[in-house]
C-alpha positions as protocol buffer text, in pm:
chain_id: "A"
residue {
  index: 1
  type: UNK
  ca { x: 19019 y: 6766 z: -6571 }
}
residue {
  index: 2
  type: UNK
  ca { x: 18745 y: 6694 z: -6838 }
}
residue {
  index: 3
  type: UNK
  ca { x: 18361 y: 6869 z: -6721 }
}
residue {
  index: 4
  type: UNK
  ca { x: 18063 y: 6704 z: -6805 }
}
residue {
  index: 5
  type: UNK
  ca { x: 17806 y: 6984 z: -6825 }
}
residue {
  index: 6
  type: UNK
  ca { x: 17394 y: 6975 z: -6887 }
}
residue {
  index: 7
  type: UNK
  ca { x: 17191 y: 7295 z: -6829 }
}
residue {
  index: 8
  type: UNK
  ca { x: 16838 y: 7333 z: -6851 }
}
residue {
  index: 9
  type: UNK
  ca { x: 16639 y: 7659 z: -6873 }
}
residue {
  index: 10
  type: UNK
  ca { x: 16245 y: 7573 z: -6847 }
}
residue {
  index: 11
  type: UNK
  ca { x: 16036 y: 7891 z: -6931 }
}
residue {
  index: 12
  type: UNK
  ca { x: 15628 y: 7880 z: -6839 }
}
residue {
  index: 13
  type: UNK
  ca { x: 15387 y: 8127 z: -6931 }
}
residue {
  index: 14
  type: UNK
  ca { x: 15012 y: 8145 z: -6766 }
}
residue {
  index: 15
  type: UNK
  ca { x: 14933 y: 8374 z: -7019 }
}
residue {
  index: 16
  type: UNK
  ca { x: 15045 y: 8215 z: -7348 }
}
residue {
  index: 17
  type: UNK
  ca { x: 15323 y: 8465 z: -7565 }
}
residue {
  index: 18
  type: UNK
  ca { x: 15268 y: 8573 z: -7882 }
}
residue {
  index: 19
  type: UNK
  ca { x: 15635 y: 8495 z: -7929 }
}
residue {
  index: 20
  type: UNK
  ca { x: 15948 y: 8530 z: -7829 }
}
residue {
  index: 21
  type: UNK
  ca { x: 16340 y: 8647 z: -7936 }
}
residue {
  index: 22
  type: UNK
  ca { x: 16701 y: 8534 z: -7750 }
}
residue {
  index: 23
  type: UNK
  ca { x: 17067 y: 8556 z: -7762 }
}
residue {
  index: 24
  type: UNK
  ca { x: 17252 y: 8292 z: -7641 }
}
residue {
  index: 25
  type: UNK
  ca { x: 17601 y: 8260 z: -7497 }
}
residue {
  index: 26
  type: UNK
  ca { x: 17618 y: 7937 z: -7378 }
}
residue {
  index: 27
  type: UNK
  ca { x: 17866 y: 7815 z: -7607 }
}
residue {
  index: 28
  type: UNK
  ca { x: 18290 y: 7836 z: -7513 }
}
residue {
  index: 29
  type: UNK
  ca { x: 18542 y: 7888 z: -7720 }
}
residue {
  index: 30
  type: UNK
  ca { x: 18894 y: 7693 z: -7695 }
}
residue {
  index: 31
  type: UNK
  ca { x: 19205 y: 7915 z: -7514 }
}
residue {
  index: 32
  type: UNK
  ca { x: 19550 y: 7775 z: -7378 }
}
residue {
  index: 33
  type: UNK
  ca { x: 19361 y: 7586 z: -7097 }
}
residue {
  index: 34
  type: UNK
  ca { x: 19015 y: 7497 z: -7196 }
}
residue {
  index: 35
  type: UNK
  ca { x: 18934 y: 7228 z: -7526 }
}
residue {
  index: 36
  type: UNK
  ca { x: 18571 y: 7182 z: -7559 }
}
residue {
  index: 37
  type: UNK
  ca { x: 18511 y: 6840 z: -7662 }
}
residue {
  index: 38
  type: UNK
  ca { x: 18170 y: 6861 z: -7782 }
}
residue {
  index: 39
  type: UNK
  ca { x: 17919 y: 7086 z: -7720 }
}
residue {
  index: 40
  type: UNK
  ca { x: 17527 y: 7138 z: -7854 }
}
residue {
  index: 41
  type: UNK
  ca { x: 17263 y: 7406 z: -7795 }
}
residue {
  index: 42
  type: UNK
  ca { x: 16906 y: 7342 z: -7872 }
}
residue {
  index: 43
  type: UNK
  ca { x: 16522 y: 7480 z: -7794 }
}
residue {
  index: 44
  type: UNK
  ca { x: 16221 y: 7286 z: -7838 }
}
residue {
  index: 45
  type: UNK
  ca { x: 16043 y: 7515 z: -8034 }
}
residue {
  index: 46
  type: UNK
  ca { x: 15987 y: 7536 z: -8421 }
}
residue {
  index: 47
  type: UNK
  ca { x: 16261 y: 7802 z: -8468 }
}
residue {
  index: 48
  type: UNK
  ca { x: 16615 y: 7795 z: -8608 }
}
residue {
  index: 49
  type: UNK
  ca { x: 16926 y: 7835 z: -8423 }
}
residue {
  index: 50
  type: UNK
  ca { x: 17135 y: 8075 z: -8630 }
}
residue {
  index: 51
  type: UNK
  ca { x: 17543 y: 8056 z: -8509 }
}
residue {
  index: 52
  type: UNK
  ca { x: 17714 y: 8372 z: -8480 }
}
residue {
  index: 53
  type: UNK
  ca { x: 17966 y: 8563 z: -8275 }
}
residue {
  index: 54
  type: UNK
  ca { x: 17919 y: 8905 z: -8107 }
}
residue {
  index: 55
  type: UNK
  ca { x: 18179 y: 9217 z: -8099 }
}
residue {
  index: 56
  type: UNK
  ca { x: 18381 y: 9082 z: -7832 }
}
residue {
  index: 57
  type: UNK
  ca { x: 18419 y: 8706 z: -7994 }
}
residue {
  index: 58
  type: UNK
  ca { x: 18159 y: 8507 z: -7794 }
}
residue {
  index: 59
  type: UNK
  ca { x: 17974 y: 8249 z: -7955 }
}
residue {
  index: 60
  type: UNK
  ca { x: 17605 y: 8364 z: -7978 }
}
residue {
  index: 61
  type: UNK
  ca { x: 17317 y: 8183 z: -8088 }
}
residue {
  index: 62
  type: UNK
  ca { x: 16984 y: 8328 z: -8215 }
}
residue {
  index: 63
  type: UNK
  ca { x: 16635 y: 8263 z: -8250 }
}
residue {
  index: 64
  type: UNK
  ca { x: 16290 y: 8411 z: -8274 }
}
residue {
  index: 65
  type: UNK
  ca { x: 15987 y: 8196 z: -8260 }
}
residue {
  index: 66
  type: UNK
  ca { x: 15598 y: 8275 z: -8311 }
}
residue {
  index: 67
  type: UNK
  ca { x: 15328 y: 8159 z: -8035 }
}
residue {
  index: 68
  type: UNK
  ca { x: 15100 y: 8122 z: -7893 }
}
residue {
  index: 69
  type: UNK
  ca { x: 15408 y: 7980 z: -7646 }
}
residue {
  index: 70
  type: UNK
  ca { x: 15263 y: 7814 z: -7331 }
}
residue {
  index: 71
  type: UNK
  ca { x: 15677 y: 7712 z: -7241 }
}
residue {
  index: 72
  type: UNK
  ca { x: 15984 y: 7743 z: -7350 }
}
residue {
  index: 73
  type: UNK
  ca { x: 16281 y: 7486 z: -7317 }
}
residue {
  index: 74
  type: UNK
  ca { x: 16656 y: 7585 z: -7380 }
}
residue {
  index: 75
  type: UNK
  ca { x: 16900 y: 7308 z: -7326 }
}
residue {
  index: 76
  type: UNK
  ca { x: 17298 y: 7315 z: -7334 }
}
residue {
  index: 77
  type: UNK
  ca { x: 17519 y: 6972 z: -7357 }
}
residue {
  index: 78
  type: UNK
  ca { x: 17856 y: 6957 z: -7341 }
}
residue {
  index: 79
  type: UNK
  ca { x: 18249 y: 6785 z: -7269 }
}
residue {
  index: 80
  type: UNK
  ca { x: 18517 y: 7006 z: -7224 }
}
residue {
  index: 81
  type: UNK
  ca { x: 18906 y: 6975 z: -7082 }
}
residue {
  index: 82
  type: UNK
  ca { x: 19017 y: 7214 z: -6865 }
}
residue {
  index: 83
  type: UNK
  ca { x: 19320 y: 7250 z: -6698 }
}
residue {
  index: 84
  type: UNK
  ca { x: 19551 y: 7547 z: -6431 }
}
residue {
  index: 85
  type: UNK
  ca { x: 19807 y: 7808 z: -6493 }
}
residue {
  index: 86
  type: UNK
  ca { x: 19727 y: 7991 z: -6232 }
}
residue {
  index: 87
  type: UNK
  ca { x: 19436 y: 8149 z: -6349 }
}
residue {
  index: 88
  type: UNK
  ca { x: 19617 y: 8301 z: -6591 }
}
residue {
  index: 89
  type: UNK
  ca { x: 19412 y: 8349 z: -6933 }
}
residue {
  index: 90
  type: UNK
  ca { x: 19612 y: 8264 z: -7222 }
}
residue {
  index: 91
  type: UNK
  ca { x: 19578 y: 8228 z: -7607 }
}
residue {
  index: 92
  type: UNK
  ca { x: 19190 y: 8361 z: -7602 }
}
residue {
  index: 93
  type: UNK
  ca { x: 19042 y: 8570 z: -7916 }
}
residue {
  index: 94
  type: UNK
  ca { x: 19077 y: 8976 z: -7816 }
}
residue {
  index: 95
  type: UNK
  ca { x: 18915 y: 9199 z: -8067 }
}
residue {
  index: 96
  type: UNK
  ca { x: 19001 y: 9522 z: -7855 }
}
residue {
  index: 97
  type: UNK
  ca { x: 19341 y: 9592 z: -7689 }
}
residue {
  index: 98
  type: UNK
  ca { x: 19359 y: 9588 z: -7324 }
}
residue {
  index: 99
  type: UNK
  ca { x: 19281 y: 9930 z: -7258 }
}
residue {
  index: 100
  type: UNK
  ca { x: 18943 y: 9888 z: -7373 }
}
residue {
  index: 101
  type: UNK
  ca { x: 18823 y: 9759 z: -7094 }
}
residue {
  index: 102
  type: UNK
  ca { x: 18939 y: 10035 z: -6875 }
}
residue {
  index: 103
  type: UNK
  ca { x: 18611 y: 10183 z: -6973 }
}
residue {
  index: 104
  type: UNK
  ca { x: 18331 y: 10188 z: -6735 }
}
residue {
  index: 105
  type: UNK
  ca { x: 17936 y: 10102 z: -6778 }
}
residue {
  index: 106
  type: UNK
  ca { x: 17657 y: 10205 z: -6586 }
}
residue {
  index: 107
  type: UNK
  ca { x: 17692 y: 9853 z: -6393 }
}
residue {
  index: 108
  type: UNK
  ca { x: 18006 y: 9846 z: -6342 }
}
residue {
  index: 109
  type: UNK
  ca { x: 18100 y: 10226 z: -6243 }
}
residue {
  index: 110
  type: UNK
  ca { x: 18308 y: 10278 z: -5923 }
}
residue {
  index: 111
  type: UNK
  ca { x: 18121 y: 10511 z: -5651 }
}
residue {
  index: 112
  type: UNK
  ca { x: 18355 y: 10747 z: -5456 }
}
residue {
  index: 113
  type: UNK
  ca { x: 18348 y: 10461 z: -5158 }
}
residue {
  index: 114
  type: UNK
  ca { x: 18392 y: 10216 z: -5353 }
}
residue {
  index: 115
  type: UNK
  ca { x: 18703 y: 10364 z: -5541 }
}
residue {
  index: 116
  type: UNK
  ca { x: 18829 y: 10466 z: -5135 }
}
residue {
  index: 117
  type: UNK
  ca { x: 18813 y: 10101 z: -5075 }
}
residue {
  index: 118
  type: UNK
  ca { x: 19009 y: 10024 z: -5380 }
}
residue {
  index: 119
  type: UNK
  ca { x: 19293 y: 10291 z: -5295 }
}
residue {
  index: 120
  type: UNK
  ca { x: 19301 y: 10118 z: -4933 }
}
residue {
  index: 121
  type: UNK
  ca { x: 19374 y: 9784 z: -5035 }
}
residue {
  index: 122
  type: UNK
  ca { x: 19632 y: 9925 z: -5326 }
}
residue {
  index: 123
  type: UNK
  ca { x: 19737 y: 10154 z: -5003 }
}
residue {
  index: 124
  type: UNK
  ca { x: 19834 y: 9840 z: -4794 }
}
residue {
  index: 125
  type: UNK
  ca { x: 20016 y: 9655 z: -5069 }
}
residue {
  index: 126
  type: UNK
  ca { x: 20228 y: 9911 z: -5175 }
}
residue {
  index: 127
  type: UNK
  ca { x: 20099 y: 9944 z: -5510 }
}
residue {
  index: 128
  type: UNK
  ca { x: 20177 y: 9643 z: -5626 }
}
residue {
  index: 129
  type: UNK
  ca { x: 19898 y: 9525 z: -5888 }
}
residue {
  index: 130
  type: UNK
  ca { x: 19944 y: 9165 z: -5875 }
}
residue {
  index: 131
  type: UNK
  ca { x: 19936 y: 9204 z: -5455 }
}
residue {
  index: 132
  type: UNK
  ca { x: 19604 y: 9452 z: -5482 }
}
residue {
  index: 133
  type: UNK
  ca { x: 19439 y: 9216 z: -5677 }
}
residue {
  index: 134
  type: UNK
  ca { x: 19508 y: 8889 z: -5460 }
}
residue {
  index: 135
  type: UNK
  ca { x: 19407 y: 9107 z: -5165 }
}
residue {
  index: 136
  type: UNK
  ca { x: 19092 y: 9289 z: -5279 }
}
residue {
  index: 137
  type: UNK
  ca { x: 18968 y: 8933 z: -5428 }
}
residue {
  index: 138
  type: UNK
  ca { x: 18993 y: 8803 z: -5021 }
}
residue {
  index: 139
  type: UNK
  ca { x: 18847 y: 9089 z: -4901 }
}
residue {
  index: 140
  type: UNK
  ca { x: 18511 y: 9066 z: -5112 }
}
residue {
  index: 141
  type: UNK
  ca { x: 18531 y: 8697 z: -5043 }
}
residue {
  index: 142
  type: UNK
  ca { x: 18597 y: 8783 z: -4663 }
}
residue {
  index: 143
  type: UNK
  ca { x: 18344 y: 9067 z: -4600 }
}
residue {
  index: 144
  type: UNK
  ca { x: 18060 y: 9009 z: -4805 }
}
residue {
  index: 145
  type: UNK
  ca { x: 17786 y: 8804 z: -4812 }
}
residue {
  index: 146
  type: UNK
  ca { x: 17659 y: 8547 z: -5046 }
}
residue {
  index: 147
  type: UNK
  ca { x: 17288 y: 8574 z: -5050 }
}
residue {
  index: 148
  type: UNK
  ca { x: 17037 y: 8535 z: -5347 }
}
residue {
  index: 149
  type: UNK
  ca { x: 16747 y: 8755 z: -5393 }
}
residue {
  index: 150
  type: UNK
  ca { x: 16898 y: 9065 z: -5206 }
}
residue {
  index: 151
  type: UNK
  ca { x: 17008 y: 9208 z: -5557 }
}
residue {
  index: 152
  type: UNK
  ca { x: 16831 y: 9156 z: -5925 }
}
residue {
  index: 153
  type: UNK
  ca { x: 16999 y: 9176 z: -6287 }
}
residue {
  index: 154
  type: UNK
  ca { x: 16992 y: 9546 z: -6272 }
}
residue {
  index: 155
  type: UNK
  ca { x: 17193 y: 9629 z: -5948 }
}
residue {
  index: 156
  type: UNK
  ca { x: 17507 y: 9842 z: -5983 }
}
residue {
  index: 157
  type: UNK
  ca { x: 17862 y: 9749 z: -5839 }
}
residue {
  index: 158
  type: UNK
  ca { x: 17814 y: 10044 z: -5582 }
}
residue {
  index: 159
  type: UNK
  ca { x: 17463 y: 9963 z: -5488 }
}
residue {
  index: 160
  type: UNK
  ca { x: 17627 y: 9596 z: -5413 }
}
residue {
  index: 161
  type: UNK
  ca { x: 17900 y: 9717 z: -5256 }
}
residue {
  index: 162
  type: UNK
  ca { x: 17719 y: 9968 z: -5012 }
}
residue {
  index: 163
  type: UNK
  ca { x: 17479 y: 9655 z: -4915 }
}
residue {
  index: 164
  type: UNK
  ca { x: 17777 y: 9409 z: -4889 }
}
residue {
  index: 165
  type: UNK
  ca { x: 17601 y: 9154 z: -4995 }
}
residue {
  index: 166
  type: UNK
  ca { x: 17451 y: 8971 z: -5321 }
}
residue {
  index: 167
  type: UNK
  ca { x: 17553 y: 8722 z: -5568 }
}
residue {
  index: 168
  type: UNK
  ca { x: 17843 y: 8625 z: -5763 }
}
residue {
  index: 169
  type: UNK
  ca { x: 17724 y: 8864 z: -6074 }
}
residue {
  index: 170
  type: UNK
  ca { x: 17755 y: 9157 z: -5850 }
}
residue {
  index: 171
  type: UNK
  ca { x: 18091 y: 9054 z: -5664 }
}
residue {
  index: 172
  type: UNK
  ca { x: 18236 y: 9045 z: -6024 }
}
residue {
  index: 173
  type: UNK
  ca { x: 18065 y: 9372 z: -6110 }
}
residue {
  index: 174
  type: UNK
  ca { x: 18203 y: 9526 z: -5758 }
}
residue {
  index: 175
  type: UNK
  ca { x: 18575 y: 9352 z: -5805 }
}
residue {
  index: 176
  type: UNK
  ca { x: 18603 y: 9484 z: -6194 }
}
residue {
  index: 177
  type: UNK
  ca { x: 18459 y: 9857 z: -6047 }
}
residue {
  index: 178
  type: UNK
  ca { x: 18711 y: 9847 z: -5832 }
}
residue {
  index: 179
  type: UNK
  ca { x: 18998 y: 9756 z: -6053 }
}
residue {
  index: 180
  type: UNK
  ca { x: 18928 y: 9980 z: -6299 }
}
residue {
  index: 181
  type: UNK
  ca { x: 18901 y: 10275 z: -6015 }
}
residue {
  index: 182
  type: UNK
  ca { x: 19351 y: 10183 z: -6011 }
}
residue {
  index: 183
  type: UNK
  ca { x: 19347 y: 10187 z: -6361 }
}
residue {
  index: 184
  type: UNK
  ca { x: 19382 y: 9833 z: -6462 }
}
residue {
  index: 185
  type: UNK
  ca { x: 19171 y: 9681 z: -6781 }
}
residue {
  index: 186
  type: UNK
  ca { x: 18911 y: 9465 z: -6623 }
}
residue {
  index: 187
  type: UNK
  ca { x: 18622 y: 9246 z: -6752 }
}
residue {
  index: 188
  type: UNK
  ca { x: 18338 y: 9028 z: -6703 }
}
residue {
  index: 189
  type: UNK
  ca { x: 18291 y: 8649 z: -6736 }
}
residue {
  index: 190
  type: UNK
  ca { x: 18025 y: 8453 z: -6733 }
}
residue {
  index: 191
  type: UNK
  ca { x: 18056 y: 8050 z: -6730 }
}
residue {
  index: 192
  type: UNK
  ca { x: 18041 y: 7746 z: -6485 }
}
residue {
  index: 193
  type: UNK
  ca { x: 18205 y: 7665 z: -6170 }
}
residue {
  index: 194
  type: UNK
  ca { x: 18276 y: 7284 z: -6034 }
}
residue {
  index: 195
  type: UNK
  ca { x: 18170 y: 7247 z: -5708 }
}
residue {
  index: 196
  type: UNK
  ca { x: 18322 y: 6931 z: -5544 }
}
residue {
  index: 197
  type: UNK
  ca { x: 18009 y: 6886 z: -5304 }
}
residue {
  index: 198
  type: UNK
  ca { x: 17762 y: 6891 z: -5520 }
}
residue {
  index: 199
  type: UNK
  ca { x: 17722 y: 6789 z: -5933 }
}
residue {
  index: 200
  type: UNK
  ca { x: 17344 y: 7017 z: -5894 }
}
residue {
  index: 201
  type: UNK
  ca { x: 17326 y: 7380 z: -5917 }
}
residue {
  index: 202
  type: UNK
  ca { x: 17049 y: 7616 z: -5954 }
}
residue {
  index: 203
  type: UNK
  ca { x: 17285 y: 7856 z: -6178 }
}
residue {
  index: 204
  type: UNK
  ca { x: 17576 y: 7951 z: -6389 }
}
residue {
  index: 205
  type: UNK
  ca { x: 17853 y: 8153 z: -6278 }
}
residue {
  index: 206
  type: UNK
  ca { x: 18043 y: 8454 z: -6307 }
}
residue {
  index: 207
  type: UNK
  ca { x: 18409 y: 8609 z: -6207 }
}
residue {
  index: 208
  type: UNK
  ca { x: 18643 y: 8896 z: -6312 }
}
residue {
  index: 209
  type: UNK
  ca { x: 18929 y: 8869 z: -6569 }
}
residue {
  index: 210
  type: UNK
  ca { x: 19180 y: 9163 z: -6516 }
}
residue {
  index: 211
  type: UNK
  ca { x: 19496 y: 9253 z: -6740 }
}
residue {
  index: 212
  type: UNK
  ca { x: 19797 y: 9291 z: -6523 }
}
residue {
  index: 213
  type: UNK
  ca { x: 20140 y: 9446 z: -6648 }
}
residue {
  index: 214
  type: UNK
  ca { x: 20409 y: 9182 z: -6700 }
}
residue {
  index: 215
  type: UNK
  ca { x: 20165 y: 8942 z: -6720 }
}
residue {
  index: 216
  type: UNK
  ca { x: 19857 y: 8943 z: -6886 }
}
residue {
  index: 217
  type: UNK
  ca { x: 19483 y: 8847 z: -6819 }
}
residue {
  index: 218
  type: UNK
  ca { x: 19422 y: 8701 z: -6473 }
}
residue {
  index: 219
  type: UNK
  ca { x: 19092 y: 8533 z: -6386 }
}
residue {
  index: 220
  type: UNK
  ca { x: 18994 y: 8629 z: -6019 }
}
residue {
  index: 221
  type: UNK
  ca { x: 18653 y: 8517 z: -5845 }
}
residue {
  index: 222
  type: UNK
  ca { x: 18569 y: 8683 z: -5530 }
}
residue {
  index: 223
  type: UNK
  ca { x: 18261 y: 8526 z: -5480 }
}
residue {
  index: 224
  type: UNK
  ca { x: 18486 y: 8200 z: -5400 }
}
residue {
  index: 225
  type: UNK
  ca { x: 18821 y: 8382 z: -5282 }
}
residue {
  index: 226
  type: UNK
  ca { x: 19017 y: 8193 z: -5542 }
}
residue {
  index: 227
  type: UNK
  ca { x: 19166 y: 8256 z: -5930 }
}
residue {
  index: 228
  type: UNK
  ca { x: 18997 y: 8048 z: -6174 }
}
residue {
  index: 229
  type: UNK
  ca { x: 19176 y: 7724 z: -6229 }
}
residue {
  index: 230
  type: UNK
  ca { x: 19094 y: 7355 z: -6405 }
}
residue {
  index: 231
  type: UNK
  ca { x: 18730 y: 7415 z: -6157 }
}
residue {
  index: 232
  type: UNK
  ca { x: 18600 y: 7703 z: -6426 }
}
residue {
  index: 233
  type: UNK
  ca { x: 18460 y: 7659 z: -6782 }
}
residue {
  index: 234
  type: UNK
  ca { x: 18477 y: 8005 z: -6939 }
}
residue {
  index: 235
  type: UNK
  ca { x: 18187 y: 8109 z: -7173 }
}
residue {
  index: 236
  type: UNK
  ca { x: 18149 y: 8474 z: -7250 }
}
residue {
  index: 237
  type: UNK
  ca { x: 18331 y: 8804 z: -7142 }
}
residue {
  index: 238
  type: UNK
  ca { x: 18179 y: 9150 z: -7148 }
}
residue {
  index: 239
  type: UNK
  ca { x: 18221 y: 9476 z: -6956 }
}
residue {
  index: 240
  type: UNK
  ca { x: 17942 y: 9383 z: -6762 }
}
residue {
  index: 241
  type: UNK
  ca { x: 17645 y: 9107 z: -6696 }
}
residue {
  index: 242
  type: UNK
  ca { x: 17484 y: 9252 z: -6946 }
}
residue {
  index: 243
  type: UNK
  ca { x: 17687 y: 9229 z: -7206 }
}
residue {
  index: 244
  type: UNK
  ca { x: 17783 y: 8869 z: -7103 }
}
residue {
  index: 245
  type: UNK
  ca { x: 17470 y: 8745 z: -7050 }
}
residue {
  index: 246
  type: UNK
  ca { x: 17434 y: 8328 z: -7116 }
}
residue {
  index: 247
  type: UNK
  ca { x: 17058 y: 8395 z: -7210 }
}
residue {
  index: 248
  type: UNK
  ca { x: 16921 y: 8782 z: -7280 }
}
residue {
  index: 249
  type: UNK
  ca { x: 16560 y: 8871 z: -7499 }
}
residue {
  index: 250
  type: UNK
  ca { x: 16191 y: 8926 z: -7479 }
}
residue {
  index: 251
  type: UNK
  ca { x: 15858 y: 8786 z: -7539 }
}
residue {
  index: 252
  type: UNK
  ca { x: 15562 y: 8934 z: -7720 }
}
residue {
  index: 253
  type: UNK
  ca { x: 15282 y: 8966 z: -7512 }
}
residue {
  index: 254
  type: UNK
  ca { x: 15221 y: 8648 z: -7286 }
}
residue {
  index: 255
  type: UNK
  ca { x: 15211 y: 8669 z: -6856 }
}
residue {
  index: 256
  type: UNK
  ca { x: 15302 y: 8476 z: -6555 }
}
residue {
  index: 257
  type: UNK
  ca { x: 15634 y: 8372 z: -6661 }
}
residue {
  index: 258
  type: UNK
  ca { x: 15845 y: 8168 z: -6447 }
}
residue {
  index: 259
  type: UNK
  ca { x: 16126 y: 8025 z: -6499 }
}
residue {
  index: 260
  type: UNK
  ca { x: 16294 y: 7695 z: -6381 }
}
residue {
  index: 261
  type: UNK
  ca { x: 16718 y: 7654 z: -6422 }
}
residue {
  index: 262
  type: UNK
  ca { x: 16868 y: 7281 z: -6371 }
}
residue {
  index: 263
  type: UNK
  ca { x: 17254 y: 7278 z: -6387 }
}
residue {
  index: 264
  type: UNK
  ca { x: 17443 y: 6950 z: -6345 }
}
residue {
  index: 265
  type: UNK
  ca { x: 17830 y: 6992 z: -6369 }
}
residue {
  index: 266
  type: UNK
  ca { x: 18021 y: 6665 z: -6344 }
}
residue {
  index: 267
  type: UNK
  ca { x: 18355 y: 6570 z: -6347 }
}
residue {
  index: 268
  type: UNK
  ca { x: 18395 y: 6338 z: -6664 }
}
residue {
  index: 269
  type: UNK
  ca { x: 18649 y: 6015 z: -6746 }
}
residue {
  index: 270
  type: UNK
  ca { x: 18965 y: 6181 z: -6897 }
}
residue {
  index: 271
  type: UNK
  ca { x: 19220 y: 5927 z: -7059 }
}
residue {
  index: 272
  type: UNK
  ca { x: 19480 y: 6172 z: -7016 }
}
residue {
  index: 273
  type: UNK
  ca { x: 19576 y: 6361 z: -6683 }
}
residue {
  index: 274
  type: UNK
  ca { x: 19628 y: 6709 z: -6797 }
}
């Protein structure tokens, strides 16, 4: 399937900034599955875009720009081919081995309930990892709800999972807190996700990647009850939002800001079916 992807990021200021600093990771890198095509980044202030790649192997993009800034625009164009293995991750850059990412953050650290609930579902499918995982990813899907503005940036896996609600960002955070409570090597991704009913969205995307025995990484999104397949365009990984952030800074002074996202995620004309 080839993606046709624009994203917009529109910041305002009442209060005019004195400036203004970002990372980006907006910007995907080729594995077994994904090809990007083409791809640009730009802002439309006077500032340079400097390329460069963070410890994990995303592709960041920097800037820092002097005000007064009344707004801010970020945009992101790009093709890429994407295809299904069964949400199995292959042929990505890894800078750490897998047992890395057995290490917890303050986001992503599993509460004594939340590490219960883990042991349950491992309980029921007699340990099995590949099982656990298939199971816990329908029960998040299953049991909690989807509902923006109940949780911010800063809420924890077990502050989400207590609530049983939030958004994508914190079923990820909840389903790799959970995985790592068994003892499994689990991450964070942040990217884009196809919908079929709609080419609009109002934001990005993010799922859990966890390494299973046998087999490798595994791409699992509870927020949709599925593994990600040719319908996901992987971006960034971290061991938390944080760290996998599409756009993270700060501004210099300034007040009022608001800020307006525009995502439109088409499916493009491929010559070949792959």
């Amino acid at each position: 399937m080839r993606l046709k992807l624009r994203h917009e990021t529109a910041y305002t200021y009442a209060e005019p900034a004195r400036g203004a600093i970002q990372i980006l990771r907006l910007t995907p890198r080729n594995h077994a599955t994904q090809f990007v095509r083409q791809w640009r980044v730009e802002i439309d202030a006077d500032g340079r875009l400097v390329r460069d790649e963070d410890a994990y192997g995303n592709i960041c993009h920097t800037f820092s720009i002097d005000g007064p800034l009344t707004g801010l625009r970020i945009l992101v164009e790009g093709e890429i081919d994407v295809s299904d293995d069964s949400g199995i991750v292959r042929g990505t850059l890894e800078r750490f081995p897998a047992s890395y990412w057995q290490s917890d953050t303050p986001l992503t650290e599993a509460t004594p309930e939340l590490a219960e609930f883990a042991a349950d579902i491992a309980g029921q499918e007699g340990g099995h990892a590949l099982s656990f995982l298939h199971q816990m990813n329908a029960t998040i899907h299953r049991d909690f709800a989807f509902v923006p503005g109940e949780t911010h940036a800063a809420t924890r896996a077990g502050e989400a999972f207590q609530a049983r609600t939030g958004v994508c960002q914190d079923f990820a955070h909840v389903f790799v807190a959970a995985a790592r409570s068994r003892g499994l090597p689990a991450r964070y991704v942040s990217g884009y996700f196809f919908r079929s009913d709609t080419d609009q969205q109002e934001a990005g995307h993010a799922w859990a990647e966890v390494s299973v025995p046998g087999i490798g990484w595994i791409g699992f999104d509870p927020a949709n009850g599925a593994c990600a397949d040719q319908r996901y365009i992987r971006v960034a990984i971290g061991r938390d939002y944080l760290e996998a952030a599409p756009i993270r800074g700060a501004r210099l002074g300034g007040s009022g800001e608001a800020m307006k996202v525009a995502i439109s995620l088409s499916e493009g004309r491929s010559l070949v079916d792959h």
